[in-house]
C-alpha positions as CSV (number, residue, x, y, z in Angstrom):
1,X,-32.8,37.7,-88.0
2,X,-31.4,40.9,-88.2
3,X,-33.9,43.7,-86.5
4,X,-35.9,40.9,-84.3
5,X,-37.2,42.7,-81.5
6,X,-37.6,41.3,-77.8
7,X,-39.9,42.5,-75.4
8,X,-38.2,43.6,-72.1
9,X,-41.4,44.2,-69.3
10,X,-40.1,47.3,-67.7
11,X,-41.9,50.8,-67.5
12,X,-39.9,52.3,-69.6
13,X,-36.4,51.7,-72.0
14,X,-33.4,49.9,-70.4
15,X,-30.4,51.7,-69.9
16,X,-28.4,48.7,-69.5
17,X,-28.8,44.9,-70.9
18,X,-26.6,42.3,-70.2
19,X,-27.1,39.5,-72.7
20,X,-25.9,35.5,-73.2
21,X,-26.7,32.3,-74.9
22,X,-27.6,29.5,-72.4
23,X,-26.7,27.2,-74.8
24,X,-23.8,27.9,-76.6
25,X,-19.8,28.9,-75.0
26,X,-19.8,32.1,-75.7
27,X,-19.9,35.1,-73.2
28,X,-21.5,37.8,-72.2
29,X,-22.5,41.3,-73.7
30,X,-23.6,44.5,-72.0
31,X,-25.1,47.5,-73.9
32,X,-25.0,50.8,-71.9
33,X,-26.8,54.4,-72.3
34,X,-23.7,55.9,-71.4
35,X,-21.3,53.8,-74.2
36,X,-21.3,55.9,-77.5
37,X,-24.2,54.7,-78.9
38,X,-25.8,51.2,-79.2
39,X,-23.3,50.2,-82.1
40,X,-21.1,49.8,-78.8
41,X,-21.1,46.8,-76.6
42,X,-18.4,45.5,-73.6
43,X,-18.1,41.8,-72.8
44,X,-18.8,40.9,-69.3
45,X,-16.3,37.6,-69.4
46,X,-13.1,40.6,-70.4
47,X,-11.6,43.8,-69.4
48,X,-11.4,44.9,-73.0
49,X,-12.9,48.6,-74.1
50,X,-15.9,49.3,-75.9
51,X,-16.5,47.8,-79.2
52,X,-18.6,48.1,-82.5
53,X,-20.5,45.4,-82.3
54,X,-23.8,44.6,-84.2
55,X,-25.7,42.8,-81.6
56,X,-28.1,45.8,-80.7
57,X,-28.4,46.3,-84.7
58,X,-27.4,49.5,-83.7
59,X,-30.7,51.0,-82.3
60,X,-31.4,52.0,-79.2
61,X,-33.9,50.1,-76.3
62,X,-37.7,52.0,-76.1
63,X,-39.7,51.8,-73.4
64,X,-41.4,48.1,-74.8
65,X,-38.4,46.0,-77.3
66,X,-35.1,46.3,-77.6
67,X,-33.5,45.1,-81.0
68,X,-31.4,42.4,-82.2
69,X,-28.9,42.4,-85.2
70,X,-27.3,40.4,-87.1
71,X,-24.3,38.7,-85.3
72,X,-24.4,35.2,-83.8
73,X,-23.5,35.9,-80.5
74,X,-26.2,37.8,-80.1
75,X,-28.8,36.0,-82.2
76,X,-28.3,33.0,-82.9
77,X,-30.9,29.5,-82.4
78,X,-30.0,29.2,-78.9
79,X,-32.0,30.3,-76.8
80,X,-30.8,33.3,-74.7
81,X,-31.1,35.4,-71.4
82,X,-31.1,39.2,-70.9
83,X,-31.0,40.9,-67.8
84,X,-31.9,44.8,-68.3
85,X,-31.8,47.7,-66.1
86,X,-33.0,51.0,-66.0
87,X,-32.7,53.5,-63.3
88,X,-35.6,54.1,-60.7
89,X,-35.6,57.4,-58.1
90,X,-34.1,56.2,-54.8
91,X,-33.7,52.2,-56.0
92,X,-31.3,52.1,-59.0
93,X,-28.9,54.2,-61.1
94,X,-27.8,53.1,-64.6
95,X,-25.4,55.9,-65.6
96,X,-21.7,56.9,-65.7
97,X,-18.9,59.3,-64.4
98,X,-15.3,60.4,-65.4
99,X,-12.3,60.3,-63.4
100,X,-10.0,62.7,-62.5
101,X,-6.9,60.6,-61.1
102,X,-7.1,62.3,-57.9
103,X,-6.7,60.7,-54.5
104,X,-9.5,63.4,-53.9
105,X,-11.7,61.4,-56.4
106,X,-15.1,61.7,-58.1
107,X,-18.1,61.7,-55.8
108,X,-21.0,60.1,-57.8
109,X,-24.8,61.0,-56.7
110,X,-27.2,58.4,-56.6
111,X,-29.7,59.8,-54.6
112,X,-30.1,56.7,-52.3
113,X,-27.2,54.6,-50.2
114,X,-25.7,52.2,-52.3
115,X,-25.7,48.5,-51.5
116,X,-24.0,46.9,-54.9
117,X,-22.0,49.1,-57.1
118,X,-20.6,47.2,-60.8
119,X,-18.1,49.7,-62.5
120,X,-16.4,49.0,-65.9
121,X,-14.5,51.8,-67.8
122,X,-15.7,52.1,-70.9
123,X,-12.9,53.4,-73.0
124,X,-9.7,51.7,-71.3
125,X,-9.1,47.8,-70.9
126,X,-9.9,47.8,-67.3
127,X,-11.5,45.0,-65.2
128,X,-15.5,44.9,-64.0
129,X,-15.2,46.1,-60.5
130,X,-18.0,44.7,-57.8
131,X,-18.5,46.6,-54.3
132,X,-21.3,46.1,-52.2
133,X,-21.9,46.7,-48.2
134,X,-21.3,43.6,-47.0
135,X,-17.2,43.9,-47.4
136,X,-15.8,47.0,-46.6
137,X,-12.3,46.8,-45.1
138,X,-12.9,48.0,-41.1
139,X,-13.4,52.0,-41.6
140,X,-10.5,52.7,-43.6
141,X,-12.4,53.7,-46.6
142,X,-10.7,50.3,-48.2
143,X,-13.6,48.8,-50.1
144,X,-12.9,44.8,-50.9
145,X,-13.8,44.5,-54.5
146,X,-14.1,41.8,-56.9
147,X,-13.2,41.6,-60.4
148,X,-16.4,40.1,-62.1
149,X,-14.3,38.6,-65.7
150,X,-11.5,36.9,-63.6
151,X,-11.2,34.7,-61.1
152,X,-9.2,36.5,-59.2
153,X,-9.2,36.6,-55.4
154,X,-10.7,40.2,-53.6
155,X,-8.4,43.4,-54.0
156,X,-8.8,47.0,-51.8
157,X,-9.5,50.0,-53.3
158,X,-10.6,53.0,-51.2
159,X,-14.2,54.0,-52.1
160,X,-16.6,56.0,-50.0
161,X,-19.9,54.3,-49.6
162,X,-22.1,56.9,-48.5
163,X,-25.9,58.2,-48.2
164,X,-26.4,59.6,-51.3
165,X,-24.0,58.0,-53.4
166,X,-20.1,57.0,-53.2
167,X,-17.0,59.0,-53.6
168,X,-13.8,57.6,-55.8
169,X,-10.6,58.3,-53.0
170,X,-8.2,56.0,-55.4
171,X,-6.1,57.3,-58.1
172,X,-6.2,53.4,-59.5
173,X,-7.2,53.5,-63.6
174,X,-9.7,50.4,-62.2
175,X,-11.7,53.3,-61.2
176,X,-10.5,56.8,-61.4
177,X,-8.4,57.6,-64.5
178,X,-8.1,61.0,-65.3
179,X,-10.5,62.0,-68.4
180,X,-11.4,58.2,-68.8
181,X,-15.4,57.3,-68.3
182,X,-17.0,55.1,-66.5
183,X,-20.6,53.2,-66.3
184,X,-21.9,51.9,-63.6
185,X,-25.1,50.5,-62.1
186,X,-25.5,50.8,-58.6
187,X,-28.2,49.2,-56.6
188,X,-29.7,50.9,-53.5
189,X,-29.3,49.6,-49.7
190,X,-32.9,50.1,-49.0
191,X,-34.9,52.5,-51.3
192,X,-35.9,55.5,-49.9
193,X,-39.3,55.1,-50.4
194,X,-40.2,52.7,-48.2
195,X,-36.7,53.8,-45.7
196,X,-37.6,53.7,-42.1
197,X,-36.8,56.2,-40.1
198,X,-34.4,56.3,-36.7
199,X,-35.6,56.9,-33.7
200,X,-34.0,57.1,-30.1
């Protein structure tokens, strides 16, 4: 029914949700903060752009529901799973940047080390980009990255992953076209709250 509400269980609303039927052979949906408004949705399974789409019933998550409309593949019978995200100081970002094209690229502040970074740009079919810490290319600044709606095998782009955040060095439109933006949800290394310090 068009305008059933879900409760989501965080503190406060989602900046992200990432949405599909376990039943049925359709795909995956992701609402963003950072797409135009909630009328917009990408699909997980396709590097397409943004997209009206009335799966969010075009209202926006609060801090207790987020809302369902009136298209199938977003609420239908079968039952369904959500994943949803919002950012938390020094743990998690949900947010978004714009490229400039520039070899000398975007730097993007998290506030914490990033460990996982998903990057999708949201207004230009471009793949779903996934970087983490466990695969960068021996101190180049070449970070292996995976395209999350293909199965294609690992490419390099070169990405800073550093303390506070990570810098954009590639002029690729996977990443860093000029005027074009991007969302993202990046995931911390270890949150600075409970970070250890070094010691000699």
């Amino acid at each position: 029914t068009a305008g059933a509400t879900v409760g989501h269980g965080l503190s406060k609303a989602p900046e992200m949700i990432i949405t599909k039927s376990r039943a049925g052979t359709t795909g995956w949906l992701v609402g963003h903060n950072s797409l135009p408004n909630w009328t917009y949705s990408l699909a997980f399974t396709t590097a397409a752009s943004w997209s009206e789409n009335p799966i969010w019933n075009s209202t926006a998550p609060d801090a207790t529901k987020f809302t369902l409309g009136s298209d199938t593949f977003g609420n239908s019978s079968n039952t369904r799973i959500a994943y949803c995200f919002h950012s938390v100081e020094g743990y998690s970002k949900c947010s978004s940047f714009v490229g400039n094209g520039s070899a000398d690229g975007v730097f993007v502040h998290t506030s914490f080390a990033p460990a996982f970074i998903l990057i999708k740009s949201a207004s230009q079919a471009e793949p779903w980009s996934l970087l983490d810490n466990k695969r960068p290319h021996a101190n180049s600044g070449l970070q292996n990255v995976l395209v999350a709606n293909t199965a294609a095998v690992e490419t390099q782009y070169y990405v800073d992953l550093l303390s506070n955040g990570f810098k954009i060095r590639d002029t690729t439109g996977v990443l860093n076209a000029n005027a074009q933006t991007y969302i993202y949800l990046a995931i911390a290394k270890e949150p600075f709250k409970y970070g250890n310090a070094k010691t000699n």
